[in-house]
C-alpha positions in Angstrom: 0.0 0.0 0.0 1.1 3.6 -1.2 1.5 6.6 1.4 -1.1 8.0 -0.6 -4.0 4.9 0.1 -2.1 4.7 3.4 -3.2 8.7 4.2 -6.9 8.2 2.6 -7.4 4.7 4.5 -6.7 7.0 8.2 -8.6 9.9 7.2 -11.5 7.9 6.8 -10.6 6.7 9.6 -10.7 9.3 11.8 -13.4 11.2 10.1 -15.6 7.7 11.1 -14.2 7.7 15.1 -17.6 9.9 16.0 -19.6 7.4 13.6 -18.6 4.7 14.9 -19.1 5.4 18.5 -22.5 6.8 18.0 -23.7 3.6 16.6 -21.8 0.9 18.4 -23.4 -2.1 18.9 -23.9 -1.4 22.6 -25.4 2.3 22.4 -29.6 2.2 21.9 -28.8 3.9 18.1 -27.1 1.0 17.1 -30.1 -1.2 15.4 -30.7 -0.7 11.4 -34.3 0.4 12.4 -32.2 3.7 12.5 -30.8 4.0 9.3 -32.3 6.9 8.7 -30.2 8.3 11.7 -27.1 6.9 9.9 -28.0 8.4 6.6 -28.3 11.4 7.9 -25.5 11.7 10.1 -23.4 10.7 7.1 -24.9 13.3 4.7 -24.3 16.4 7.8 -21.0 14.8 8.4 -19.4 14.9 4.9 -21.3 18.4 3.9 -19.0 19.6 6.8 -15.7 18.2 5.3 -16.6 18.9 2.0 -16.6 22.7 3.4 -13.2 22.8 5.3 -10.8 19.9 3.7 -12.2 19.5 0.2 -10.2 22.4 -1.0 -7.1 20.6 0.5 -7.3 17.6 -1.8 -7.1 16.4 -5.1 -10.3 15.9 -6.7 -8.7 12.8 -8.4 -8.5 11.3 -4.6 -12.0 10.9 -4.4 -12.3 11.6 -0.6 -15.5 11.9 -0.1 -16.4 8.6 -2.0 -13.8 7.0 -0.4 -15.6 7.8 3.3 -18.9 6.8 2.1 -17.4 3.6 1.3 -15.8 2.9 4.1 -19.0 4.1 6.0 -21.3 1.5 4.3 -18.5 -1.0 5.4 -18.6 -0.2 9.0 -22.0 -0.1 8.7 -22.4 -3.7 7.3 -20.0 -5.1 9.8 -22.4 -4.0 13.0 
């Protein structure tokens, strides 16, 4: 793996720390009956880093597709 994947891999990361505390399988948020609550928390949440780090990065990185998927992987794994 390339610095580059290396750098995207813990930026999704650590944009999905909040995520994935919110909706661990112990908290009451945690069941799919509140997708919608997921959804929506991933819509607000990469509006906001489209605003302050999009700039920052290439367009060619794909960042904010790149969080999305790694947010429907988290997802699937709880």
């Amino acid at each position: 793996m390339n610095f580059r994947e290396q750098l995207i891999s813990w930026l999704s990361d650590h944009q999905l720390a909040e995520y994935k505390h919110l909706f661990h399988e112990n908290q009451d948020s945690a069941w799919l009956d509140n997708i919608e609550r997921r959804y929506s928390w991933l819509k607000k949440h990469l509006m906001e880093f489209e605003d302050k780090f999009g700039p920052m990065f290439p367009p060619s990185w794909e960042l904010s597709e790149r969080i999305s998927m790694r947010f429907c992987e988290v997802t699937r794994l709880q």
